[in-house]
N, C-alpha and C positions, 0 to 999 in steps of 0.2 A: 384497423389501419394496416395496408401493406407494407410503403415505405416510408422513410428516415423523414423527408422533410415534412410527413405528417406530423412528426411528432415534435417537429420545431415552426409551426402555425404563431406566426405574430397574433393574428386575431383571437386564436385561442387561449392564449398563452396570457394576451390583458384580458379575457374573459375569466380565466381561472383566478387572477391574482385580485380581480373587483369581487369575487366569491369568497377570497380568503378574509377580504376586508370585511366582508361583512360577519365573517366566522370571531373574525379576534374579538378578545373583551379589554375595552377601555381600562385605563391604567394597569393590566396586565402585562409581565412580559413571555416570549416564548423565545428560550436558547435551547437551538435547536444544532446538531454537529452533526456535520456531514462526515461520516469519519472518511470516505472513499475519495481518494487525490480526482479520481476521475469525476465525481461530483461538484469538488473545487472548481478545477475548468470547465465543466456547464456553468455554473452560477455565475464565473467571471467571464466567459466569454460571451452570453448569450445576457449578462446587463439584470440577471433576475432578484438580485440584491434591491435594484431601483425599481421593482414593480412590487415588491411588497409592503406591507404598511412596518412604518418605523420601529413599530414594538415586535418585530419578530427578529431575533440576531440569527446568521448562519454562523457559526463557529466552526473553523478547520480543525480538521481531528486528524489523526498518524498514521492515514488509510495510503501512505503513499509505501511500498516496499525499501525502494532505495530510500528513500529519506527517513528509515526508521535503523537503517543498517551501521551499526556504528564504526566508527573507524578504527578500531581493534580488529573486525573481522575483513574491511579493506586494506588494514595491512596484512593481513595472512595469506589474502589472496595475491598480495604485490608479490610478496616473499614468494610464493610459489612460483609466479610468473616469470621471476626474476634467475632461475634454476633458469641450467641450459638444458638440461631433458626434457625441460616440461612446456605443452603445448597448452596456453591457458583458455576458456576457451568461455564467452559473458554474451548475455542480452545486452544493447548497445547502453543504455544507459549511465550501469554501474563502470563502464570504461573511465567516466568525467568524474567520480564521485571523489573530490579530494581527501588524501591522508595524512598521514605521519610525512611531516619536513615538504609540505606542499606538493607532493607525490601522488599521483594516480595512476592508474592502467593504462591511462592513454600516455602519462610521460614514460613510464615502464617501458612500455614497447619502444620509444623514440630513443630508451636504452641500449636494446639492443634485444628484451623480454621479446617471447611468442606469442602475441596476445592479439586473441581473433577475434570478432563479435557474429556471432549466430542467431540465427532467427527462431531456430526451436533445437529440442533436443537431438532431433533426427541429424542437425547440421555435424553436432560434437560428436554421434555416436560417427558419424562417416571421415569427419577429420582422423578419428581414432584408428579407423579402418585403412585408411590411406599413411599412418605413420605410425606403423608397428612397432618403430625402434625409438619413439618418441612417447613419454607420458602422458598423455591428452587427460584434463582438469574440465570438469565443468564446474562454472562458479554459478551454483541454484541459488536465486533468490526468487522471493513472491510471497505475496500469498496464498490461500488455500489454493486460488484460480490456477497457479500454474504447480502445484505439488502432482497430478496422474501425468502432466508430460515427465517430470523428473522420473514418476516410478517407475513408465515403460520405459524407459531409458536405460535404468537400472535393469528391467526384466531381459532387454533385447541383448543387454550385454552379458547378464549371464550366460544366457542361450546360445551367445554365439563365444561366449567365452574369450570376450576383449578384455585381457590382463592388464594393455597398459591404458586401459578407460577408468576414472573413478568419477566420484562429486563430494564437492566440497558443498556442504547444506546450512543453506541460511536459510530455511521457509519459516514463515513463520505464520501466526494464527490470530486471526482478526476478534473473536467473541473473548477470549481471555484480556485482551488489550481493551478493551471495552469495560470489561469488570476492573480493569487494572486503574484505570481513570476514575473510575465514580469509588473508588474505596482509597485512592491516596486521600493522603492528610489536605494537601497542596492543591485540591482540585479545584478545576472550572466550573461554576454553577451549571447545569445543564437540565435541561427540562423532557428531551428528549433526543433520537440516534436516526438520521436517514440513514438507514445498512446498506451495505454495499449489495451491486445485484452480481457483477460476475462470481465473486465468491461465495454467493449464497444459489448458485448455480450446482455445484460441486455438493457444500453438506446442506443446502438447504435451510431451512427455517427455521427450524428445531432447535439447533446448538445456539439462540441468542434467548430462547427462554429464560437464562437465570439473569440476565438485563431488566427483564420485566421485573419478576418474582421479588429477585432479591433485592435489586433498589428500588422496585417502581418506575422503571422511565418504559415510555413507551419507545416502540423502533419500528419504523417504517422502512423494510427490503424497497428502494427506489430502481430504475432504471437511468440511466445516463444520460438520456435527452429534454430540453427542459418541460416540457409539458410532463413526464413524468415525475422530476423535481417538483415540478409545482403542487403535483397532485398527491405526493409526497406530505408536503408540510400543510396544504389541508387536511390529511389523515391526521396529522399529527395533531395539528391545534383542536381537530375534533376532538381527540384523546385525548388531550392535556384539559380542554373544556367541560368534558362528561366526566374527571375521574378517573379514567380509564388507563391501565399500565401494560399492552396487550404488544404482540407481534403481529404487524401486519405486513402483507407482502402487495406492494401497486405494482411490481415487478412479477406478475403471475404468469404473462408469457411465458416467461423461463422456467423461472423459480418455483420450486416446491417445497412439503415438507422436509421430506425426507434429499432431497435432493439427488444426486447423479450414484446410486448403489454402485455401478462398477469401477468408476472413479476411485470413490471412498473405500472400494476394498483393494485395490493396487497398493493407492496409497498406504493402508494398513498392513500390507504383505511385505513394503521396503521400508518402512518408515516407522520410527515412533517415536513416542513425546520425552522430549527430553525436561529434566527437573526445572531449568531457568535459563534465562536468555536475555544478555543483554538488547533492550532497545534505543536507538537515540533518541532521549528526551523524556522517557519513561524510567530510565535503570533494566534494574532485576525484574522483570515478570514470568513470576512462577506457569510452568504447564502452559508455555506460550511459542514453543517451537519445534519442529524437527529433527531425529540425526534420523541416518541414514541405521535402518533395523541390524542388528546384529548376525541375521542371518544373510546378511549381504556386505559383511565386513570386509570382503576381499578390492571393495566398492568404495571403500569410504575414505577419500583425502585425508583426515584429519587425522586418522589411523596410519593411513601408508605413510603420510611426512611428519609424521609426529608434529602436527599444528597447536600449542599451547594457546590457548585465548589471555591475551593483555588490553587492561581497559586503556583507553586513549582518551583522553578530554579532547572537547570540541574547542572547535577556534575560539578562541575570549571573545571575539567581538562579534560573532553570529551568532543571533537567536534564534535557529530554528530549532532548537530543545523547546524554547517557551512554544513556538508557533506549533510545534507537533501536541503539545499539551491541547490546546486550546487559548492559552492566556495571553498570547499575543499575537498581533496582524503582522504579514511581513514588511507592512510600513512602519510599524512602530522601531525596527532593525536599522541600526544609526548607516550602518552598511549600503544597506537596503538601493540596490539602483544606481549606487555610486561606485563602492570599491566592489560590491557585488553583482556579477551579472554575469547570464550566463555565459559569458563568451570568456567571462572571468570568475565563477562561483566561489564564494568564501565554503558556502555548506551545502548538504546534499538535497534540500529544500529547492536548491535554486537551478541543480543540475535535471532532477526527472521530469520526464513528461506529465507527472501526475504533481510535483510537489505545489504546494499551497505559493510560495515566492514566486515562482516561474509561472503562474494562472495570472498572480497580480503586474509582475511584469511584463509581461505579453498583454493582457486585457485589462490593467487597470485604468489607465488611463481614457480606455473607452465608458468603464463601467461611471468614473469618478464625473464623465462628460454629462454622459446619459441620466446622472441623478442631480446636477445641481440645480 
């Protein structure tokens, strides 16, 4: 296949899903979690919930970045933003992500904060470059996928020696969150994992072995367009049918073992694993995030303005703590479409392009058409 629309074939697409019906076994069921926000939106945009047989669940898993970012560390980035030296400086998303006293980046700025939105890191390091006598903040979040732009970032400014450029680091790591789910008390039944493809781009295959090993579930590395989806959870019901607790990758175009070496060693050269990290909707998960490496201390927000982390509870009336879990739809959210939406989000479920909320509000009402 060269291009995109092969890979979203209507005719192929009910050929695969009449293949899975015949895979599945009566009275059996297969809960399967997409943990990847961007899986979400294939499955809800493209209707694929309604072509497969009723015993296979997809369950949304906390593969979305902002929607796992709690709002302890949205407020340290307001705080910063909210200084007149400092140039704050986000991927467009986290701008919406509401905080402490109904507060976001986007109302920050409408304060009177310096708060830009950038496309990559290259935009922050030249902001920086252009305001010498200004603090320029990059607020990194991501996953793995976006941790070698932060590192060269870090590298370019050593080299050129931008004193007032730092990063404040939220990245965080997809295989821990994964083990963090199937070993709470409180967990979702799951029978197996679609893993994500751009981040298994970066480290590859290899770091979701203790998924298999240590609880038995199987994880299928997917791609993002539905006919890979699909081909996806046929791996998987195969695996779940033979026994079988293995890593597979249908995302081979890209993805490898070992994944992107020079990636993974930038990263390693500015970055390391820090002990815990808060996630929304998880807590504490241990060896599940990034600070910025000590040997690039000159670098690191948290350091330069002395950032204390304070936990913040989520709004009372949004569920997207249960929805990042697994354990609930974002219809089941009393909120859900009425006092939430995005042009008015209660949680950050409902503000990313990736969150599980924002896939059902935008496509569910297609999907809910398409199956009755």
């Amino acid at each position: 296949m060269k291009y995109v629309d092969e890979f979203r074939r209507g005719d192929i697409a009910r050929g695969m899903a009449a293949h899975i019906r015949t895979l599945v076994q009566p009275g059996r069921q297969y809960r399967l979690m997409e943990f990847c926000g961007g899986h979400t939106h294939a499955i809800a945009r493209y209707g694929l919930t309604g072509l497969l047989p009723e015993n296979i669940r997809l369950i949304h898993g906390p593969g979305c970045p902002v929607c796992v970012l709690p709002i302890g560390r949205v407020d340290s980035a307001i705080e910063l933003a909210l200084r007149p030296d400092v140039i704050l400086c986000s991927y467009g998303d986290t701008l919406r992500v509401p905080a402490s006293n109904k507060m976001s980046l986007y109302q920050a700025r409408a304060k009177g904060a310096d708060v830009r939105m950038v496309y990559s890191t290259k935009d922050a390091l030249q902001i920086a470059r252009d305001n010498p006598h200004k603090q320029v903040v990059f607020f990194a979040i991501g996953f793995e996928t976006t941790t070698p732009p932060t590192a060269l970032a870090l590298l370019q400014a050593r080299q050129e020696k931008l004193a007032n450029f730092s990063v404040f680091c939220n990245h965080v790591l997809t295989p821990p969150a994964m083990r963090h789910l199937l070993a709470a008390g409180d967990a979702v039944e799951l029978d197996g994992f679609i893993g994500p493809s751009h981040v298994s781009t970066v480290i590859g295959s290899a770091p979701y072995a203790a998924v298999a090993t240590e609880f038995a579930k199987p994880v299928v590395i997917a791609g993002f367009e539905p006919l890979d989806v699909l081909q996806a959870v046929a791996m998987l019901v195969e695996q779940i049918n033979a026994g079988r607790t293995e890593v597979e990758t249908q995302f081979s175009r890209a993805v490898t073992l070992q994944g992107n070496d020079k990636a993974r060693e930038r990263v390693a050269q500015t970055m390391t694993l820090r002990d815990s990290f808060e996630w929304r909707g998880l807590g504490q998960v241990p060896h599940s995030a990034l600070a910025i490496h000590p040997d690039f201390a000159e670098f690191d927000a948290e350091l330069r303005f002395t950032l204390p982390y304070r936990h913040v509870a989520d709004h009372k009336a949004c569920e997207c703590a249960a929805i990042l879990r697994g354990q609930k739809q974002p219809q089941d959210c009393k909120v859900f479409g009425i006092v939430c939406t995005p042009d008015n989000p209660l949680g950050s479920c409902m503000v990313s392009s990736e969150g599980a909320c924002a896939a059902h509000y935008h496509y569910g009402r297609f999907v809910q058409g398409a199956t009755a």
